[in-house]
C-alpha positions as semicolon CSV with decimal commas, in nm:
position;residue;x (nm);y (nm);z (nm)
1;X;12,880;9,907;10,947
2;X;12,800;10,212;10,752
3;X;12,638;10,478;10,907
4;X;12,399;10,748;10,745
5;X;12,414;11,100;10,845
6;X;12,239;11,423;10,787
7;X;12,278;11,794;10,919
8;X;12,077;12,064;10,910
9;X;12,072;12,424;11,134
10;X;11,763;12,607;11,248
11;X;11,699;12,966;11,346
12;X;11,516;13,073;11,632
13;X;11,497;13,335;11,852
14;X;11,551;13,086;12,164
15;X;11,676;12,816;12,050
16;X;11,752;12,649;12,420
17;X;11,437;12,691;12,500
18;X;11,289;12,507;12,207
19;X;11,584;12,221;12,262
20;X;11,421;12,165;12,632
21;X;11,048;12,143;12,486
22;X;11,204;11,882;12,222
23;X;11,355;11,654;12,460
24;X;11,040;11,677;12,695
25;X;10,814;11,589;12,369
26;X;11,051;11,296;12,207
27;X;11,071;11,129;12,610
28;X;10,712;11,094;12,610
29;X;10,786;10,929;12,291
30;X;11,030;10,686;12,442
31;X;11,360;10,849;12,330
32;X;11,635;10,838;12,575
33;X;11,771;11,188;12,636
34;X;12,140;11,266;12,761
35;X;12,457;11,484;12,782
36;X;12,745;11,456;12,648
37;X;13,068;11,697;12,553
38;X;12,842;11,953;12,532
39;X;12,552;11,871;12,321
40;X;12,254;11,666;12,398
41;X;12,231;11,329;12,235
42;X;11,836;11,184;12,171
43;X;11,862;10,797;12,024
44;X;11,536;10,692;11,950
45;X;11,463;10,335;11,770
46;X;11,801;10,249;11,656
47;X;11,908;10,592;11,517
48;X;12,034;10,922;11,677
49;X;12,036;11,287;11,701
50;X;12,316;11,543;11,839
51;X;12,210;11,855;11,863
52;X;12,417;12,201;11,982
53;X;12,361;12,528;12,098
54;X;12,412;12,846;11,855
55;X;12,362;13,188;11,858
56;X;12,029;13,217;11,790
57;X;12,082;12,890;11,622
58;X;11,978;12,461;11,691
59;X;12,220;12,269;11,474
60;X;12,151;11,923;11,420
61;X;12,319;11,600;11,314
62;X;12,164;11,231;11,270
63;X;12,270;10,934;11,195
64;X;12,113;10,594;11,135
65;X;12,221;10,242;10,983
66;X;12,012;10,286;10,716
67;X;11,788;10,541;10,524
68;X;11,469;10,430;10,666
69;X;11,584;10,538;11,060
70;X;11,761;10,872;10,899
71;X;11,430;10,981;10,751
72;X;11,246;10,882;11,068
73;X;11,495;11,062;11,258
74;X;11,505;11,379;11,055
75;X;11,118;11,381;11,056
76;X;11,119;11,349;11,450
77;X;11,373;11,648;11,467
78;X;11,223;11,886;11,194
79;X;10,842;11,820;11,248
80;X;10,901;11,883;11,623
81;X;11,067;12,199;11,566
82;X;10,816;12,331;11,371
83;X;10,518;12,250;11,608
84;X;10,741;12,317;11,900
85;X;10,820;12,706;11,761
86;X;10,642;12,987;11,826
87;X;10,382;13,109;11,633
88;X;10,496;13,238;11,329
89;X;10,831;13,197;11,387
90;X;10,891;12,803;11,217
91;X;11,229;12,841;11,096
92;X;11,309;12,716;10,694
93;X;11,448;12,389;10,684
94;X;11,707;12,267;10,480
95;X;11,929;11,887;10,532
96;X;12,261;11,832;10,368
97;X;12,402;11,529;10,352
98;X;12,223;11,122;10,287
99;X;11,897;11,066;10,238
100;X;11,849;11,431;10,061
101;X;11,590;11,435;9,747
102;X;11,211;11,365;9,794
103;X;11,111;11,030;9,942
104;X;10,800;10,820;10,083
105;X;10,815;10,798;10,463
106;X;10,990;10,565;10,646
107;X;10,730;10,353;10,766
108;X;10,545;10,341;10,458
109;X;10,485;10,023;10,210
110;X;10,345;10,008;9,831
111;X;10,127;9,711;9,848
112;X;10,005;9,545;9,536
113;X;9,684;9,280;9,496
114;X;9,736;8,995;9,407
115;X;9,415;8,771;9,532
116;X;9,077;8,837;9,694
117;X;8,853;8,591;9,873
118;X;8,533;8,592;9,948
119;X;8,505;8,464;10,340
120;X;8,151;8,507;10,430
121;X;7,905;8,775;10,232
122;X;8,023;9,063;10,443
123;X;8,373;9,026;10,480
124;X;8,638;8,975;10,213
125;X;9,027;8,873;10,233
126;X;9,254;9,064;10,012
127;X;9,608;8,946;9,982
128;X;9,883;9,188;9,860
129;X;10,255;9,196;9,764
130;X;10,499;9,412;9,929
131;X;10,880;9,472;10,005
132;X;11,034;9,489;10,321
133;X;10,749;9,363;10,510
134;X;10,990;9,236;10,867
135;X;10,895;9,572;11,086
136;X;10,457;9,476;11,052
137;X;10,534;9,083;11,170
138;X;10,459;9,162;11,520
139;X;10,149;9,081;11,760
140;X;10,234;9,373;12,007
141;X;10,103;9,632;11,724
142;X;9,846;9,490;11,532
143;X;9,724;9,797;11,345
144;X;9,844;9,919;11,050
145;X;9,722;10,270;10,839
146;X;9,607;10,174;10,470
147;X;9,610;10,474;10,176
148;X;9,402;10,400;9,966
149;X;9,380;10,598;9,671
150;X;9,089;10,743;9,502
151;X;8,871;10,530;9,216
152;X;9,009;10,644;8,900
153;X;9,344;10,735;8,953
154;X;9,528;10,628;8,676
155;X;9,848;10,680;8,928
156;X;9,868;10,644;9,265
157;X;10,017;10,948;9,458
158;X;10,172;10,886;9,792
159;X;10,262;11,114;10,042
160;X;10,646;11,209;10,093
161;X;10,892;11,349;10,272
162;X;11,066;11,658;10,101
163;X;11,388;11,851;10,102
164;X;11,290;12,006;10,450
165;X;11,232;11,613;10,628
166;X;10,825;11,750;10,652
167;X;10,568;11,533;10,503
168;X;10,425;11,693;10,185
169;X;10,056;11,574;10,113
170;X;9,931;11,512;9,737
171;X;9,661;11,772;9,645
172;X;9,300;11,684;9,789
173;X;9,198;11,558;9,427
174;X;9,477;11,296;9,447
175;X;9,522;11,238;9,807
176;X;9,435;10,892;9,951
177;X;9,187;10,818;10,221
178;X;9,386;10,650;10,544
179;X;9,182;10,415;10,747
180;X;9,292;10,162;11,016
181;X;9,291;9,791;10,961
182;X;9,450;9,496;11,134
183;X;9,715;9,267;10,896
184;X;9,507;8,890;10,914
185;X;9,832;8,689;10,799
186;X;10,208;8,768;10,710
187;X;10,481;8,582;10,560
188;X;10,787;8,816;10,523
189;X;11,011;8,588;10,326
190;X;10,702;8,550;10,082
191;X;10,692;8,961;10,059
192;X;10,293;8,882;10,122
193;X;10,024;8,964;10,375
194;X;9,608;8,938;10,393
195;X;9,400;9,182;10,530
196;X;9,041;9,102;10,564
197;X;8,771;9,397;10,497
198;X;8,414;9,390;10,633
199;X;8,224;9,496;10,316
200;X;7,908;9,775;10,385
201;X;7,890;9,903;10,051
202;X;8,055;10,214;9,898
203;X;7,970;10,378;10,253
204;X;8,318;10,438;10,303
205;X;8,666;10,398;10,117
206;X;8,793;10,090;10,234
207;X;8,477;9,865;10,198
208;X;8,473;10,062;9,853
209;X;8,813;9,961;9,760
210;X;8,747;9,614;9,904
211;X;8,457;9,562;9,666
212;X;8,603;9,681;9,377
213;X;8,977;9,558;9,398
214;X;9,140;9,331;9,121
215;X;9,485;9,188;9,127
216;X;9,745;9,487;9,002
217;X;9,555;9,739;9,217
218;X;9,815;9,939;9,466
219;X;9,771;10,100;9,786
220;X;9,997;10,223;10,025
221;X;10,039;10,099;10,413
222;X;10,255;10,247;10,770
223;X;10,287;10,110;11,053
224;X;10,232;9,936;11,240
225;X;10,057;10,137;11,551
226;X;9,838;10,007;11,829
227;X;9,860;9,739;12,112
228;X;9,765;9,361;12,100
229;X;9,854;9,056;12,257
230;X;10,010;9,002;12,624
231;X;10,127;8,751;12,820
232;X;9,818;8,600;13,071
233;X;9,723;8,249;13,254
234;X;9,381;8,290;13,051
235;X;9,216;8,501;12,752
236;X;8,942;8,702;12,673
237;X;8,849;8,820;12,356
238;X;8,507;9,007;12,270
239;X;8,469;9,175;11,912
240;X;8,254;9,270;11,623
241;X;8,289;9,242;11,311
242;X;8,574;9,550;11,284
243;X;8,789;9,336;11,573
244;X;8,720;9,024;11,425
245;X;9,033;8,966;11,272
246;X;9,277;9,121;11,522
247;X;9,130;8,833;11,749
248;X;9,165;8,596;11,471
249;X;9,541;8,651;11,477
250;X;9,615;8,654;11,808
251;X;9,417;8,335;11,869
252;X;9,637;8,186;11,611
253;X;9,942;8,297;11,774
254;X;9,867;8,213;12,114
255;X;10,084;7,949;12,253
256;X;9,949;7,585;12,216
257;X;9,867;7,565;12,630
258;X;9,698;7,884;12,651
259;X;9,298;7,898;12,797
260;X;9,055;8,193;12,746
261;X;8,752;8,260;12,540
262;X;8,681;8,474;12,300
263;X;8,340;8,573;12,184
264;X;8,294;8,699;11,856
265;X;7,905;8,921;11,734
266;X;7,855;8,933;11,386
267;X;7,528;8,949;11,248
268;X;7,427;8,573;11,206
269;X;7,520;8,247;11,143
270;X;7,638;8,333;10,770
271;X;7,908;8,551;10,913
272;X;8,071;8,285;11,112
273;X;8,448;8,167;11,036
274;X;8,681;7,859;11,114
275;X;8,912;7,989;11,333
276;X;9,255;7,844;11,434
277;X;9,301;7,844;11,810
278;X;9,444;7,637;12,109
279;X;9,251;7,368;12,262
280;X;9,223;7,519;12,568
281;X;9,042;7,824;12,379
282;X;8,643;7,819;12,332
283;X;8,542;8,031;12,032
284;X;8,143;8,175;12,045
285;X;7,959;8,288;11,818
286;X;7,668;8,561;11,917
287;X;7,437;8,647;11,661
288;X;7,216;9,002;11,612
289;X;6,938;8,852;11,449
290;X;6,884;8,667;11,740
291;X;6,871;8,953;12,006
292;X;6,581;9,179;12,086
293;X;6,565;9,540;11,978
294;X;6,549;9,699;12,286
295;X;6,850;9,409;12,461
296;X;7,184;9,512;12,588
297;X;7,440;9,518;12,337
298;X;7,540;9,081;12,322
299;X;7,881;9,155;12,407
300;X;7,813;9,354;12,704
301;X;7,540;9,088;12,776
302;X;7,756;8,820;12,697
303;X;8,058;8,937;12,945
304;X;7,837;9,017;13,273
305;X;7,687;8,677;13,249
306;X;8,072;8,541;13,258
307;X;8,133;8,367;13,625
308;X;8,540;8,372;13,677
309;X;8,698;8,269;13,997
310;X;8,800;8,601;14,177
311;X;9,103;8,413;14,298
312;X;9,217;8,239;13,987
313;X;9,481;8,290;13,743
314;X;9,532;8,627;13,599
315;X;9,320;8,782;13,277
316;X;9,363;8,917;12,987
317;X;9,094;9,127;12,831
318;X;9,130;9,237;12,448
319;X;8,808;9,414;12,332
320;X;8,691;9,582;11,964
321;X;8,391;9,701;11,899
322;X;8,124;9,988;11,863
323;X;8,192;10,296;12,064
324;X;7,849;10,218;12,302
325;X;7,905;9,856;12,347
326;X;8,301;10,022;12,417
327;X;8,183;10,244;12,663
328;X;7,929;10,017;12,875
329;X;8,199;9,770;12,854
330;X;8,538;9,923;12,948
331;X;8,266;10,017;13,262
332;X;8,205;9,663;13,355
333;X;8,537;9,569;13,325
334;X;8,661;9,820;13,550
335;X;8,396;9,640;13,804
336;X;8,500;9,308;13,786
337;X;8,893;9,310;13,655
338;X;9,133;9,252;13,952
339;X;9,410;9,550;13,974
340;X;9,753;9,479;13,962
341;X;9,687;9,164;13,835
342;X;9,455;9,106;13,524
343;X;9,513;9,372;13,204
344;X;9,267;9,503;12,932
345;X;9,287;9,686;12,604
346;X;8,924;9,742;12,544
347;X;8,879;10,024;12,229
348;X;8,627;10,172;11,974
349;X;8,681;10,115;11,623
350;X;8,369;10,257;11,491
351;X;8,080;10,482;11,662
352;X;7,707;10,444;11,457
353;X;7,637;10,746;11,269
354;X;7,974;10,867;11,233
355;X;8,211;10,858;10,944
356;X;8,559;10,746;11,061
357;X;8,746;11,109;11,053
358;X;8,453;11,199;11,263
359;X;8,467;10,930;11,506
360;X;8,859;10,978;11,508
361;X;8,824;11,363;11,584
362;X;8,621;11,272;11,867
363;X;8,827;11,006;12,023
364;X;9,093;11,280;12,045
365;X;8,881;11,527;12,167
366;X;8,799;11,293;12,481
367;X;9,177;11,175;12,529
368;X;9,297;11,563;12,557
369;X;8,987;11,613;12,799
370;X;9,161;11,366;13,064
């Protein structure tokens, strides 16, 4: 098998020190860290780094099957050693070897329409084209990162990784607006994939580009990031809208015995969808128009008035919605859900009154609080 390799040497003042901070950083990351004839080896998803002590130098060599895991790996190595150095003191960074030359990140995907659909009047399916699709086919991250560039472009321009193995960003007139989704369907030998977009006008850019999109139109997509579906005795799903179609993929992909629920708020009976799920599954259907102003939120409603046998089979709780309904939620579930035995992933995809860079900010804001 070939193997793909790349070196590069960086200055700094104490260059141990920064190789300890490294190691500690790309563990947490789920690198495995060890010695060996006197350097330290970090293999991390399939590709590798050996890295040696200098005078006042870090050199660095990585190697990967294929150009994909160098570039990952070289990113890892050079991005870290930039953050990781003090203050003013980020050494220049230059690679020799494969993989050298401007190119898009590793994880990233030009995706091309070729469809839309029109499910109910607020959400609509686009189908794309793409190459190399194998690495989003997976239910344990369901999330993907779509770039979607601004109206008018007459070219798309992506981000990429230069000379150095740092991302360099288009200029803020060119640069595309990320935002989260969730991949509805995928068939990698087919090079094609669906991703269904609730549509709220031009309020932001993806229920923009979902409106406006025509087959030919390109965006860009990495991934895939997140966590989704785990092995449980039973199921329960509660979403919006925004979760809707995570939960309409994993019910799909459940396995043909499996029980649960899953119950689903849109805004009424218009909004509903035919959903593929095991027998054993109930789908319902909760509806704002029917709920009074000043009522809890019809999720949180909906899960208190759930009755479950305390000693019964074990639980799995997936949960998407608006960051209050999030909130009172993940509270009530830390009530009722049995520890060491049942498992949640309850999360806020949107927060009222907030754009999404705004809700993001703030979700990270809270994590680094504790």
């Amino acid at each position: 098998m070939t193997i793909l390799c790349a070196e590069a040497r960086f200055s700094l003042a104490d260059p141990a020190a920064l190789l300890r901070a490294l190691c500690e950083h790309l563990v947490e990351h789920h690198a495995t860290v060890s010695e060996r004839e006197g350097a330290t080896l970090i293999v991390l998803d399939g590709s590798k780094a050996v890295l040696r002590l200098a005078k006042q130098e870090l050199l660095a060599r990585v190697e990967a099957p294929n150009l994909a895991g160098l570039q990952a790996m070289k990113l890892a190595i050079a991005s870290h050693v930039v953050e990781l150095a003090p203050a003013g003191s980020a050494p220049a960074i230059g690679w020799q070897g494969d993989g050298s030359g401007p190119s898009l990140l590793p994880d990233f995907r030009v995706l091309t329409v070729t469809d839309t659909e029109t499910l109910t009047p607020h959400m609509r399916r686009i189908r794309f084209h793409g190459e190399d699709l194998a690495r989003f086919d997976t239910l344990e991250a369901l999330h993907v990162r779509l770039f979607i560039p601004p109206a008018g472009l007459a070219e798309p321009v992506w981000p990429m990784l230069s000379e150095d193995g740092l991302i360099n960003q288009p200029p803020p007139e060119q640069r595309p607006a990320v935002r989260k989704y969730t991949i509805r369907e995928i068939d990698v030998a087919a090079g094609t994939l669906a991703i269904d977009f609730v549509l709220h006008g031009d309020t932001g850019p993806g229920s923009a580009f979902a409106e406006r999109a025509r087959a030919g139109d390109r965006i860009g997509m990495a991934g895939p990031g997140g966590r989704g579906l785990r092995d449980a005795e039973r199921y329960l799903f509660l979403a919006d809208e925004t979760g809707l179609p995570a939960v309409a993929r994993m019910l799909a992909n459940l396995p043909g015995a499996a029980r649960g629920l899953a119950m689903i708020e849109v805004a009424d009976a218009q909004e509903e969808q035919v959903l593929q799920a095991p027998a054993g599954v109930t789908v319902r259907w909760l509806h704002r128009d029917q709920a009074e102003s000043d009522a809890a939120p019809q999720l949180l409603a909906a899960f208190e008035a759930l009755d479950w046998d305390q000693d019964g089979p074990s639980l799995y709780v997936w949960a998407a919605m608006e960051h209050e309904a999030f909130r009172q939620l993940r509270s009530a579930t830390r009530q009722r859900l049995r520890p060491g035995l049942d498992q949640h992933l309850i999360v806020s995809y949107w927060r009222n009154g907030l754009s999404e860079e705004q809700h993001a900010l703030e979700k990270k804001a809270a994590a680094r609080a504790g």
